[in-house]
C-alpha positions, 0 to 999 in steps of 0.5 A: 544934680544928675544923681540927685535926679536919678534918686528921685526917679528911681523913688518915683518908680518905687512908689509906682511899683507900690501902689501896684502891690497894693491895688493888687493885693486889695484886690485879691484879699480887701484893705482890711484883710492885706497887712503892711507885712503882706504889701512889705513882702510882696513889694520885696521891701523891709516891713516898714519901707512902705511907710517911706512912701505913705504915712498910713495904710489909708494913704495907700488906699487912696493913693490907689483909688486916685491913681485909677481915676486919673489913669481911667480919666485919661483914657476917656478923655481921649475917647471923648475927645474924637469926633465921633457920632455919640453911639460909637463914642459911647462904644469906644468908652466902654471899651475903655472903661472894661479896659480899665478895669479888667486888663492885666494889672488893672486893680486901681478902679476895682479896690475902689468899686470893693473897698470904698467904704473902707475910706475915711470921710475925709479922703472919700471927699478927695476921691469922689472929686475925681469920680465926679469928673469921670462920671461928668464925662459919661454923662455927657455921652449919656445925654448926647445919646438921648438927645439923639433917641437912642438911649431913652429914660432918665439919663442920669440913671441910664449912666448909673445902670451903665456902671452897673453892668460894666463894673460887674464884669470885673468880677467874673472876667478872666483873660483868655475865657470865652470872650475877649475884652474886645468882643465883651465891649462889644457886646456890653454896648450892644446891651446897653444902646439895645440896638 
């Protein structure tokens, strides 16, 4: 029992450390240009072990997508859940989000802000039901900051231009430039709130 427990474990933590693999080479060279051999040899597995975890390359890519979500959708919730005024719980899901995104070894949500169109329609349904709750959850901050007057226009579009801006920054970040993630956030919510 005590080693079966252990095997599916040690399964679980492998599929883990691939789905990292992946994210992170998406990232650096797009789904259709990393092959099963790039993610195989990354992962120091044999050619075909991915496939002990997914059935097809698509599968990674989902399970990577999905995998951000649910991990960013964890951290904003958190955020969320404080009883704050909405400007510094608006500030404090930026943070998060740039977190979430440009943090070392956070490639999960920008493959899928690069590759989404390499989604087949069916498992695009699937991801945009967890995006759906992400951007519910900034909605919600967005609409509390308009009720309030600190945020005017349509409110909807307000949180689309925010994205805008925030998913941007992962491709031009780089840890231990200039700014920190910290100061970035800061300043990103400064920007966006215009105060």
């Amino acid at each position: 029992m005590r080693r079966a427990r252990k095997k599916r474990q040690h399964e679980g933590n492998r599929r883990e450390d691939l789905l990292r693999v992946c994210a992170r080479l998406f990232r650096e060279k797009g789904f259709d240009g990393t092959t099963i051999r790039d993610i195989s040899q990354a992962a120091g597995m044999h050619s075909g072990s991915p496939f002990y975890h997914f059935k097809t390359k698509q599968d990674m890519l989902v399970a990577v997508m999905e995998q951000g979500l649910t991990e960013g959708l964890r951290h904003l919730e958190a955020v969320a859940a404080l009883k704050l005024p909405p400007a510094e719980k608006f500030r404090k899901l930026v943070r998060a989000h740039l977190g979430t995104i440009c943090e070392d070894g956070r490639d999960l949500i920008p493959v899928m802000l690069y590759d989404w169109r390499s989604l087949t329609p069916a498992n695009r349904r699937r991801v945009i039901a967890l995006q759906d709750r992400y951007d519910a959850l900034w909605q919600r901050v967005t609409d509390e900051l308009r009720a309030e007057g600190i945020m005017t226009g349509d409110a909807q579009l307000a949180r689309l231009f925010t994205f805008g801006v925030l998913n941007w920054t992962a491709r031009w970040y780089r840890a231990g430039g200039r700014k920190s993630l910290d100061d970035i956030a800061e300043e990103a919510a400064r920007f966006l709130l215009r105060r």
